[in-house]
PDB file as gemmi writes it, atoms N, CA and C in Angstrom:
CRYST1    1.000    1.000    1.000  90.00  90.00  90.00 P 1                      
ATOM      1  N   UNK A   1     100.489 104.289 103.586  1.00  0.00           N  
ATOM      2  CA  UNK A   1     101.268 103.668 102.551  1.00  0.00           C  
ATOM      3  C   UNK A   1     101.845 104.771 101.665  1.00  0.00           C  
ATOM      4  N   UNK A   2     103.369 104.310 101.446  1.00  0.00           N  
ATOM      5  CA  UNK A   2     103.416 105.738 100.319  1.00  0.00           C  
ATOM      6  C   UNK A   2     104.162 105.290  99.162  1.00  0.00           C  
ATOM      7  N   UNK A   3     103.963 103.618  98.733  1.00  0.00           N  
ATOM      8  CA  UNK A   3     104.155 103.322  97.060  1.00  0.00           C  
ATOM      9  C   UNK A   3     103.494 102.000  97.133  1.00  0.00           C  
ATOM     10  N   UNK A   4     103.068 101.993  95.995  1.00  0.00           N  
ATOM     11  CA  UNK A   4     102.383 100.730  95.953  1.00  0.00           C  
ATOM     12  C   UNK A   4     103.234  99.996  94.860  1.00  0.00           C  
ATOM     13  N   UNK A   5     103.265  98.731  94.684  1.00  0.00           N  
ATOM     14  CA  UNK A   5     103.499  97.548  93.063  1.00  0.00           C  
ATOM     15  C   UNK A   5     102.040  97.035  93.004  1.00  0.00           C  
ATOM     16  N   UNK A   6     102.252  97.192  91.842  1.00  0.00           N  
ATOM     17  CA  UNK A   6     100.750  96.271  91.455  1.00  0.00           C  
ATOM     18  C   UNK A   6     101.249  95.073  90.821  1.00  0.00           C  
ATOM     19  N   UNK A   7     101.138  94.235  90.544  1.00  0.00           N  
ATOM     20  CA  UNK A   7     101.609  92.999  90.602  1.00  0.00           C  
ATOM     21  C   UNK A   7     100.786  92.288  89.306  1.00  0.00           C  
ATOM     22  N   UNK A   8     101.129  92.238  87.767  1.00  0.00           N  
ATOM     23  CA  UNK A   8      99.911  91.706  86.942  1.00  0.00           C  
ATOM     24  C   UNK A   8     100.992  90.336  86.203  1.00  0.00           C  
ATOM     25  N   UNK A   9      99.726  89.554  86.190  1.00  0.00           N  
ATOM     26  CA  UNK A   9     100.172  88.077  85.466  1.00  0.00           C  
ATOM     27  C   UNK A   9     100.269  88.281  84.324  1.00  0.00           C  
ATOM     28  N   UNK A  10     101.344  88.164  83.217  1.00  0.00           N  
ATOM     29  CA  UNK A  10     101.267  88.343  81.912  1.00  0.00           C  
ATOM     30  C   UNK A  10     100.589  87.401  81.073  1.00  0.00           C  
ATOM     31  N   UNK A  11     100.103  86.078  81.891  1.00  0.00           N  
ATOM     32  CA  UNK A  11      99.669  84.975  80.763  1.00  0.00           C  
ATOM     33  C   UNK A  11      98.155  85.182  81.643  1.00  0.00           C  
ATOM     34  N   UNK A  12      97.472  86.093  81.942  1.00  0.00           N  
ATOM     35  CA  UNK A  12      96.052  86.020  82.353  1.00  0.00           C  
ATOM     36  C   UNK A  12      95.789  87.185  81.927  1.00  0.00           C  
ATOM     37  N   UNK A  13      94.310  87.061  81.762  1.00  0.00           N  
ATOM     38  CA  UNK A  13      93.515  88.207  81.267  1.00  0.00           C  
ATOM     39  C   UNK A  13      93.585  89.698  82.658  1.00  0.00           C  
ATOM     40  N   UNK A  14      93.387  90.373  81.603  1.00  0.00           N  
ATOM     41  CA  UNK A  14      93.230  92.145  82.533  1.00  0.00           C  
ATOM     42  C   UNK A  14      92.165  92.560  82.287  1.00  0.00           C  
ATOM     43  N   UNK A  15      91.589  93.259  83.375  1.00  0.00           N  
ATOM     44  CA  UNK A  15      92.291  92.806  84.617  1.00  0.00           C  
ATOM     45  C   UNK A  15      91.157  91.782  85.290  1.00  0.00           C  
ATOM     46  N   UNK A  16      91.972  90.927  86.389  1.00  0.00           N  
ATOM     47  CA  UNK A  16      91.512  90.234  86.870  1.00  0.00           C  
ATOM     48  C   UNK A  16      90.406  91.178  88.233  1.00  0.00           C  
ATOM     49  N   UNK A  17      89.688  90.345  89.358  1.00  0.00           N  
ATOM     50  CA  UNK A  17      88.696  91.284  89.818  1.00  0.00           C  
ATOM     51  C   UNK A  17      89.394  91.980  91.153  1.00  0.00           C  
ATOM     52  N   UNK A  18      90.356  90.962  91.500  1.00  0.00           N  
ATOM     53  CA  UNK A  18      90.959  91.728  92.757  1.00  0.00           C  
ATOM     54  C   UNK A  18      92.399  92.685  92.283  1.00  0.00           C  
ATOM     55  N   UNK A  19      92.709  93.248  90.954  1.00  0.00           N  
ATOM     56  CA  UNK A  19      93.017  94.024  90.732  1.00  0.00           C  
ATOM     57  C   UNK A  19      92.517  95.271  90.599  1.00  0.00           C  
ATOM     58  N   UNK A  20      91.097  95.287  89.698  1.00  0.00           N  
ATOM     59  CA  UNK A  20      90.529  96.145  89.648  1.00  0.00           C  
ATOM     60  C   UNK A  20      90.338  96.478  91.394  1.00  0.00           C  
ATOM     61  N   UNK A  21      89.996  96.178  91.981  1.00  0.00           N  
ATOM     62  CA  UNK A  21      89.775  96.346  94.070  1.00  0.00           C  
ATOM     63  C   UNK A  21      90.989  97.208  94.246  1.00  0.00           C  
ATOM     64  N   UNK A  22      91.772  96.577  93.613  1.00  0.00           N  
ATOM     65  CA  UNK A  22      93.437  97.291  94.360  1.00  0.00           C  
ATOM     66  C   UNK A  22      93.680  98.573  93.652  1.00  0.00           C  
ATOM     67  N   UNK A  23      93.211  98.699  92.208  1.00  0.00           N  
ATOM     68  CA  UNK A  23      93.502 100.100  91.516  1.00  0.00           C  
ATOM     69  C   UNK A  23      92.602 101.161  92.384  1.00  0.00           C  
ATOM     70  N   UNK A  24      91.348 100.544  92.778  1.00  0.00           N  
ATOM     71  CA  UNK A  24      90.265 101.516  93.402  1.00  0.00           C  
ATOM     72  C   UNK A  24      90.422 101.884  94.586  1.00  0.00           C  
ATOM     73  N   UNK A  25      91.661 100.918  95.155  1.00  0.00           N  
ATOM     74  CA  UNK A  25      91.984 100.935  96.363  1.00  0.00           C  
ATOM     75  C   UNK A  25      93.508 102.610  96.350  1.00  0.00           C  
ATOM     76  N   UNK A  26      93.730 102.679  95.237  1.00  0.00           N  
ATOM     77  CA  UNK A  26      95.107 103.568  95.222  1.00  0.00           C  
ATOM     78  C   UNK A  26      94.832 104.283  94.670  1.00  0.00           C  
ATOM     79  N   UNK A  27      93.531 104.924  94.001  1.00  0.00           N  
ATOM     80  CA  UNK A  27      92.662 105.709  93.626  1.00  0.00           C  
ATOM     81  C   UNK A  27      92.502 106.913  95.037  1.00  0.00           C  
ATOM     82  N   UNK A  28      91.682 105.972  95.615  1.00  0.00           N  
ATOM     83  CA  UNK A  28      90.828 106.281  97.076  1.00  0.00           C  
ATOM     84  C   UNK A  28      92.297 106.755  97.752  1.00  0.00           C  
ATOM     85  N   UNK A  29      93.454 106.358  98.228  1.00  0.00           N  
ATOM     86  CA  UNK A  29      94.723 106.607  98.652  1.00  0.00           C  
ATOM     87  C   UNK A  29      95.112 107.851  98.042  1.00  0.00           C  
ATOM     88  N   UNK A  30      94.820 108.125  96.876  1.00  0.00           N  
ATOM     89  CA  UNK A  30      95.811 108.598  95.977  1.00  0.00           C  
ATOM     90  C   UNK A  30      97.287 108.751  96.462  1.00  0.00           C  
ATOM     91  N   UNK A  31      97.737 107.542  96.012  1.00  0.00           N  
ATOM     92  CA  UNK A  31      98.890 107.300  96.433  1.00  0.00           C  
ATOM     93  C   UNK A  31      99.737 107.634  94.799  1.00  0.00           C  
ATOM     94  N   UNK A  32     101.054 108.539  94.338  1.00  0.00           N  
ATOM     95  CA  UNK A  32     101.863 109.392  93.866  1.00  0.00           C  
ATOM     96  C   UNK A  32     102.767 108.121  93.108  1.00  0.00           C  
ATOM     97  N   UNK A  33     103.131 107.439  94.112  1.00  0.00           N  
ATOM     98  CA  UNK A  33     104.239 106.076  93.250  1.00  0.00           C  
ATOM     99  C   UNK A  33     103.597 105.143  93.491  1.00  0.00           C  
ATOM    100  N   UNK A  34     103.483 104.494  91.879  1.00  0.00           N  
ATOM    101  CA  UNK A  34     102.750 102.838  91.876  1.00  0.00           C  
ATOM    102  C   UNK A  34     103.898 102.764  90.661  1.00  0.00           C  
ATOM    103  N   UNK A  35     104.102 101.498  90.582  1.00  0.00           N  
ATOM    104  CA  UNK A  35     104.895 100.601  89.912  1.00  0.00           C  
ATOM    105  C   UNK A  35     104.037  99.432  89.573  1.00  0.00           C  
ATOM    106  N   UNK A  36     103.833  99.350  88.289  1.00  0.00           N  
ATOM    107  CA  UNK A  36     102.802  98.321  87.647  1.00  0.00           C  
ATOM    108  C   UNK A  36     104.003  96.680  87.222  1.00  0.00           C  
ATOM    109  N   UNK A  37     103.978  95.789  87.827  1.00  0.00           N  
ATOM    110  CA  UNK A  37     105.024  94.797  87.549  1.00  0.00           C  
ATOM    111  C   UNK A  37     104.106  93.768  86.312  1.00  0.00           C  
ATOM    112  N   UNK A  38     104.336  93.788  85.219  1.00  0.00           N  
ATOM    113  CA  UNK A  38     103.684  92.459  84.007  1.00  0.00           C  
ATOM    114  C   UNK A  38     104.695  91.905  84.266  1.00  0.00           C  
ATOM    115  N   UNK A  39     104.336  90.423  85.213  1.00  0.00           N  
ATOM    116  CA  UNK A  39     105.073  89.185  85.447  1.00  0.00           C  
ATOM    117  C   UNK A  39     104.670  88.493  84.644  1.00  0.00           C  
ATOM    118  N   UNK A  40     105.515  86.977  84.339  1.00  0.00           N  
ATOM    119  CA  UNK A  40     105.610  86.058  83.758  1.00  0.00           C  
ATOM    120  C   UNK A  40     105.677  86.040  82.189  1.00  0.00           C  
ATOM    121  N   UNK A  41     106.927  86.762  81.872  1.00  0.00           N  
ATOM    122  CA  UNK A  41     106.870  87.600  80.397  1.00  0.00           C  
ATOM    123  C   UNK A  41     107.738  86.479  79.690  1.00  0.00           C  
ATOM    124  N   UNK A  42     108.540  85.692  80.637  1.00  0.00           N  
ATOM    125  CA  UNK A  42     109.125  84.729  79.970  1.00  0.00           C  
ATOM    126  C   UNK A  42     108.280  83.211  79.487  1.00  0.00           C  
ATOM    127  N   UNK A  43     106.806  83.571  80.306  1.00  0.00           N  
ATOM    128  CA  UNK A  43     106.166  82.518  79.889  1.00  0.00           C  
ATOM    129  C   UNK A  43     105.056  82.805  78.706  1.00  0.00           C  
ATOM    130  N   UNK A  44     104.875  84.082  78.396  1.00  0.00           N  
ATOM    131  CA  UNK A  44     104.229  84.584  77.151  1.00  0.00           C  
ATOM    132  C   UNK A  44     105.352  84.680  76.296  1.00  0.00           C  
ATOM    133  N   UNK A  45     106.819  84.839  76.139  1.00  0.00           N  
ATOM    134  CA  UNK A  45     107.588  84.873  75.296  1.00  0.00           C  
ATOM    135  C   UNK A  45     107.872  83.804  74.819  1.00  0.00           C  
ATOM    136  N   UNK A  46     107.528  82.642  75.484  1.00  0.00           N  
ATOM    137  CA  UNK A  46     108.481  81.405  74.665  1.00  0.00           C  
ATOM    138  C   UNK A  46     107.522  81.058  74.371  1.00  0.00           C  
ATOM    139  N   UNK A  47     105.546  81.118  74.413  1.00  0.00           N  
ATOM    140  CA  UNK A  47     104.830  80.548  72.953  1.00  0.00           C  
ATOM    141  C   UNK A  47     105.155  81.933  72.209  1.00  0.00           C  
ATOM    142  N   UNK A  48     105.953  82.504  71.962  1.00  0.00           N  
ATOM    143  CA  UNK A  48     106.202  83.902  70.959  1.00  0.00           C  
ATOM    144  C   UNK A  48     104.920  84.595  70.766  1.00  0.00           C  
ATOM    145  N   UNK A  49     104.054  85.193  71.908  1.00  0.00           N  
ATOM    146  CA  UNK A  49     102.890  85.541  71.601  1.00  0.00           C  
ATOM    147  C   UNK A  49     103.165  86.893  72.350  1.00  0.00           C  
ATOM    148  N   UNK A  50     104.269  87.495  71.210  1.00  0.00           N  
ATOM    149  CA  UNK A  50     104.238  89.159  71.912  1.00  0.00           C  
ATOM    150  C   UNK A  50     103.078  89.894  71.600  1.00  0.00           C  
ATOM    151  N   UNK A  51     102.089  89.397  71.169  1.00  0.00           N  
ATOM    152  CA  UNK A  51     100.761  90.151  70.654  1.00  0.00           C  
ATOM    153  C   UNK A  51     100.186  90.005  72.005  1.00  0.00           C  
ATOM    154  N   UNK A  52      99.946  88.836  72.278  1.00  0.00           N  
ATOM    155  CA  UNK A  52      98.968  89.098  73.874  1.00  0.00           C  
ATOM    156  C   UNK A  52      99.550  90.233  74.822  1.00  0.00           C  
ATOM    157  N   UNK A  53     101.155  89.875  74.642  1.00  0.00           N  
ATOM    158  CA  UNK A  53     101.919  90.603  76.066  1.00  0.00           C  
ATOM    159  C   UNK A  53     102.153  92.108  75.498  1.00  0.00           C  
ATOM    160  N   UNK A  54     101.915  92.782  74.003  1.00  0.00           N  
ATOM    161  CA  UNK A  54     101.787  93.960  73.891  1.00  0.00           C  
ATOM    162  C   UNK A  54     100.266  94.358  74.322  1.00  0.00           C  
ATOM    163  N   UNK A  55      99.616  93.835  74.001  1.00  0.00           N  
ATOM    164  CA  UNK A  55      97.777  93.907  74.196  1.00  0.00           C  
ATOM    165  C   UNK A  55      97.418  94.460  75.604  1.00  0.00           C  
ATOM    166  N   UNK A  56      98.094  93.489  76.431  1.00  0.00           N  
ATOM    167  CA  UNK A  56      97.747  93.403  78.181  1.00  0.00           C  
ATOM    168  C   UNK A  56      98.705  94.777  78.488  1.00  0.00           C  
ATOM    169  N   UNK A  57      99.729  95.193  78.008  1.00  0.00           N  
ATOM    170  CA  UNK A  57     100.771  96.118  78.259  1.00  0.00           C  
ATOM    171  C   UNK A  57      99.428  97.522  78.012  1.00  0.00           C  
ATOM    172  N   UNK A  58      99.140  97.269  76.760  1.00  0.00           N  
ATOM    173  CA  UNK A  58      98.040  98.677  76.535  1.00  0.00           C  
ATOM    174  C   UNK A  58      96.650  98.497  77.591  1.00  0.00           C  
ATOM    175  N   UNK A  59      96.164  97.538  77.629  1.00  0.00           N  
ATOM    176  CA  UNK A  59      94.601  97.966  77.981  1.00  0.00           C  
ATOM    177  C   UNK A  59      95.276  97.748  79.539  1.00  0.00           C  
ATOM    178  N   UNK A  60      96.204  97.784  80.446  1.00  0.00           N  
ATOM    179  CA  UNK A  60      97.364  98.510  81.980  1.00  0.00           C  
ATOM    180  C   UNK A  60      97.440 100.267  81.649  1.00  0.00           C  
ATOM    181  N   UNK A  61      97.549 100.250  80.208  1.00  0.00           N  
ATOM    182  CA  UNK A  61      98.373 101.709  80.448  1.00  0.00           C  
ATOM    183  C   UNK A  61      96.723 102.330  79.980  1.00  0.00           C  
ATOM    184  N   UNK A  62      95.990 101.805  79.232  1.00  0.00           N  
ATOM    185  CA  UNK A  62      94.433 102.761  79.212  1.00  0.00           C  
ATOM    186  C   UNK A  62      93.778 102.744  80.999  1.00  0.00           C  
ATOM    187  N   UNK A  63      93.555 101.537  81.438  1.00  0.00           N  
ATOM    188  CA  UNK A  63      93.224 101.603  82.614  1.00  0.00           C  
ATOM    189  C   UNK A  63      93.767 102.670  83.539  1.00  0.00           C  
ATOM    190  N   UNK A  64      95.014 102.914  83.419  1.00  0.00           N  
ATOM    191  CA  UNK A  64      95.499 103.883  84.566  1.00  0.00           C  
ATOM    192  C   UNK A  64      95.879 105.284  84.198  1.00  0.00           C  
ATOM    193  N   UNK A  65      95.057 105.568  83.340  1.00  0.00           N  
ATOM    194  CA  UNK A  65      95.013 107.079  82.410  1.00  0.00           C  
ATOM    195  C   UNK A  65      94.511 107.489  83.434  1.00  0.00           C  
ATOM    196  N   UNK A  66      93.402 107.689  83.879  1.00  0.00           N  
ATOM    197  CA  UNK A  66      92.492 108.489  84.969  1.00  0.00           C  
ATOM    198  C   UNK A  66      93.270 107.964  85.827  1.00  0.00           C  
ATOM    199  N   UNK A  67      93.259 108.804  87.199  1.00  0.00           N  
ATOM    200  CA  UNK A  67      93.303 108.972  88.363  1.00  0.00           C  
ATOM    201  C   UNK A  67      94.527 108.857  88.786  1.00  0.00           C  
ATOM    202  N   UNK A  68      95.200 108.639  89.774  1.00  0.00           N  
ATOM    203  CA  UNK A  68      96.661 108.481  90.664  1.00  0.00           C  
ATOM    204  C   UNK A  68      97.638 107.983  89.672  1.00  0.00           C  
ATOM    205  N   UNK A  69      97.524 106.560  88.664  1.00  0.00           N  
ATOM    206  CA  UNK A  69      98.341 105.910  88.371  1.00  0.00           C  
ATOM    207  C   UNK A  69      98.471 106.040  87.018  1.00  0.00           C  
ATOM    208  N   UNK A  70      97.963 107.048  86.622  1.00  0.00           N  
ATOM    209  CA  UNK A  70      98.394 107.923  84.854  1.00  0.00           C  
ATOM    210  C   UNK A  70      99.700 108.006  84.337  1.00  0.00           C  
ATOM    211  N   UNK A  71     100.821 108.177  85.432  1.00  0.00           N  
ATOM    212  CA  UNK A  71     102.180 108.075  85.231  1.00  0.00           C  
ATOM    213  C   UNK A  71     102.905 106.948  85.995  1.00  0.00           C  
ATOM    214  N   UNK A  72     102.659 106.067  86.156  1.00  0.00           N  
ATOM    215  CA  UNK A  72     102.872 105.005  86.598  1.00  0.00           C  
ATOM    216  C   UNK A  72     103.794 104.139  85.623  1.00  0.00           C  
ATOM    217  N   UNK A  73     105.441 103.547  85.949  1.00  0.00           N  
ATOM    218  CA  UNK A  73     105.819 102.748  84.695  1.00  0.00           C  
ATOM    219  C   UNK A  73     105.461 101.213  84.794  1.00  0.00           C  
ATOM    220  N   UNK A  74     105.566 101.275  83.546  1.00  0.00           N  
ATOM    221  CA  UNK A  74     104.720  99.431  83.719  1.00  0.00           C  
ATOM    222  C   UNK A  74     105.975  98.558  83.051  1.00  0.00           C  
ATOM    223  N   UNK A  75     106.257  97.859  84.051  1.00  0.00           N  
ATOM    224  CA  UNK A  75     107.744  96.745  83.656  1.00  0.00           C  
ATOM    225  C   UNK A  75     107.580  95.412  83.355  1.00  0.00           C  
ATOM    226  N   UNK A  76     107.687  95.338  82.452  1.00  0.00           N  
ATOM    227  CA  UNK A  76     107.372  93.808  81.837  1.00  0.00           C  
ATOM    228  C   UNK A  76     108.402  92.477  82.593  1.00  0.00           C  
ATOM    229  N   UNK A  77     108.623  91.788  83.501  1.00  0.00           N  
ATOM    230  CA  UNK A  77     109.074  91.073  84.116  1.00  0.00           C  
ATOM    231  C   UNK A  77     108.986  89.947  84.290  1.00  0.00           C  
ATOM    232  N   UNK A  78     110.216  88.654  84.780  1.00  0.00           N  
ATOM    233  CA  UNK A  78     110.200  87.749  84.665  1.00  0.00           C  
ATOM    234  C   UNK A  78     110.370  87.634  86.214  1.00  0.00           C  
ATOM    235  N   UNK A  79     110.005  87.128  87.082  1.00  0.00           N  
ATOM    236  CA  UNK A  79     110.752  86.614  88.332  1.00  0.00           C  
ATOM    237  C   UNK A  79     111.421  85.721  88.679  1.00  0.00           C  
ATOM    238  N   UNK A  80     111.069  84.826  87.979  1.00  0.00           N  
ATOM    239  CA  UNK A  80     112.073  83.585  87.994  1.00  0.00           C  
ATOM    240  C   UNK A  80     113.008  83.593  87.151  1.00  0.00           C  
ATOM    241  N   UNK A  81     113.071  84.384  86.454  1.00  0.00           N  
ATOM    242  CA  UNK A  81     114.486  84.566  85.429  1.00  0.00           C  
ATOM    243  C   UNK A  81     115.250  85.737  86.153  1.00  0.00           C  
ATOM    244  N   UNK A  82     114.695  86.611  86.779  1.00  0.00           N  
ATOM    245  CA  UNK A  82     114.932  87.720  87.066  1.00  0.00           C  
ATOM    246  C   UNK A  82     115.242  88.723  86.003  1.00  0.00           C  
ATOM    247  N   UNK A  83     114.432  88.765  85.056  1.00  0.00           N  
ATOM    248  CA  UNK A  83     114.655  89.573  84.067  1.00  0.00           C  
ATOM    249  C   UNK A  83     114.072  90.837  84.506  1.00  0.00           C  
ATOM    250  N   UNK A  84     114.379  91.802  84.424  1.00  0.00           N  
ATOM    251  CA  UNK A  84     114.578  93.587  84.886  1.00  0.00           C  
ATOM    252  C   UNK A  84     114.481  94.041  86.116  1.00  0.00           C  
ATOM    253  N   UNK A  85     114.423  92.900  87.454  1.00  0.00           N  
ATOM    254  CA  UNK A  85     114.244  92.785  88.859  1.00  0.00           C  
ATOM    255  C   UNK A  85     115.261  94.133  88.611  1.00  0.00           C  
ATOM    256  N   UNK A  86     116.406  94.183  88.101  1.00  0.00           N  
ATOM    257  CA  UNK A  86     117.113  95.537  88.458  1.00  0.00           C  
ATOM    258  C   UNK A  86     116.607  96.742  88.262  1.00  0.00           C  
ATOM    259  N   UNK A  87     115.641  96.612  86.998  1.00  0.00           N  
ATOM    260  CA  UNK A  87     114.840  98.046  86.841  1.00  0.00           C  
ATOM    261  C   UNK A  87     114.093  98.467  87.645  1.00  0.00           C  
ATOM    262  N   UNK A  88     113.446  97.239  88.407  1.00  0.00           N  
ATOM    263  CA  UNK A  88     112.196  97.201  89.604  1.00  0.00           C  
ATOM    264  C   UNK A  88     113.093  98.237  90.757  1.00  0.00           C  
ATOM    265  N   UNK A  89     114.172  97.231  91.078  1.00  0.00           N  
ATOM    266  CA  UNK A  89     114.959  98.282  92.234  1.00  0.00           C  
ATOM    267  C   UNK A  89     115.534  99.601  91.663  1.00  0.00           C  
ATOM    268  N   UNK A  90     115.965  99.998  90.407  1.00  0.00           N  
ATOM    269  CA  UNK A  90     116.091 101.310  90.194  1.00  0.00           C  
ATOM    270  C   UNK A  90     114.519 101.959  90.518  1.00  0.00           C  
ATOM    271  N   UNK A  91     113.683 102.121  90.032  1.00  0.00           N  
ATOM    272  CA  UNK A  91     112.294 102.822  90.361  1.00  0.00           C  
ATOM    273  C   UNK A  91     112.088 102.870  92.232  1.00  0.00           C  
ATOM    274  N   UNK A  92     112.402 101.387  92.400  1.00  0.00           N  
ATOM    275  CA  UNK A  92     112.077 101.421  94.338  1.00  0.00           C  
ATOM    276  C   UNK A  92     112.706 102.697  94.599  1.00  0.00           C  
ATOM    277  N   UNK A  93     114.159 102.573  94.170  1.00  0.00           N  
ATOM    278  CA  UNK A  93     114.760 103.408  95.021  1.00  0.00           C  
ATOM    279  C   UNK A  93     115.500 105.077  94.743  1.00  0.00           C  
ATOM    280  N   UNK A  94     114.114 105.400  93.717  1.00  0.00           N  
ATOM    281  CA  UNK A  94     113.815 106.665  92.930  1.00  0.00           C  
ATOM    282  C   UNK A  94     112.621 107.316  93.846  1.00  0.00           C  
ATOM    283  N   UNK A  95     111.684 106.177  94.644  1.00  0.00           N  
ATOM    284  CA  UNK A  95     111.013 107.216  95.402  1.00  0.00           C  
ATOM    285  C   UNK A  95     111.001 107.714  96.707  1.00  0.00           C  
ATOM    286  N   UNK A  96     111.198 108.866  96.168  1.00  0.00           N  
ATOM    287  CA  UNK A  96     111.314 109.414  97.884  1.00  0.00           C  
ATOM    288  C   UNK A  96     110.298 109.449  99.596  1.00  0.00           C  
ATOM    289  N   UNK A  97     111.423 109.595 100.036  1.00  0.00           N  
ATOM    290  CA  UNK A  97     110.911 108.675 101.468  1.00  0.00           C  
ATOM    291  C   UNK A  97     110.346 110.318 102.028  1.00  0.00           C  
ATOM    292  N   UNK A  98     108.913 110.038 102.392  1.00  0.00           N  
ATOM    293  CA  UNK A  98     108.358 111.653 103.062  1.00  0.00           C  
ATOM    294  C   UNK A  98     109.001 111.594 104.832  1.00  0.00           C  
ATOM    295  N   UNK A  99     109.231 112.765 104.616  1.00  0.00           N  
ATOM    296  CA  UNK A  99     109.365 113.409 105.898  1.00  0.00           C  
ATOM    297  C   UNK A  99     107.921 113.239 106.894  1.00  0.00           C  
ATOM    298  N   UNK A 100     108.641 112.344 107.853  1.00  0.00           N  
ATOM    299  CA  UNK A 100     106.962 112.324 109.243  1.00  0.00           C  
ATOM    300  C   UNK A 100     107.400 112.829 109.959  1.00  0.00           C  
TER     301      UNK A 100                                                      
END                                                                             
């Protein structure tokens, strides 16, 4: 594998248990590009509870201080709105493809 998305629910607690599996999983990889996606931002935005969705944004970016995913950007996203799906594909297609 040579990028991972991590994929986090913005209206659920962090992290859930098969996330933590998957960070330990790209740890063990040390895999170089991860892309952290906070989905469902349009459904924490309209009860106006940017406090939860700043909260979950920090204790993503403390979690991935240590190891592989320290520089990792974390995109706050809607999918069904498609809100920053374009930023998602700018980053996709920022990482480079290794030579096999």
């Amino acid at each position: 594998m040579d990028a991972a998305l991590l994929l986090v629910a913005g209206n659920q607690t962090y992290p859930q248990p098969q996330t933590r599996e998957h960070l330990i999983a790209v740890d063990i990889m040390k895999l170089e590009h991860i892309i952290v996606l906070q989905n469902k931002i349009d459904i924490v935005m309209k009860d106006k509870n940017t406090t939860q969705c700043k909260r979950q944004y920090e204790e993503i970016k403390k979690s991935l201080s240590s190891g592989t995913g320290q520089s990792a950007p974390i995109i706050p996203i809607s999918a069904q709105l498609r809100y920053n799906i374009d930023v998602v594909v700018d980053y996709l297609c920022r990482i480079p493809i290794p030579s096999r």
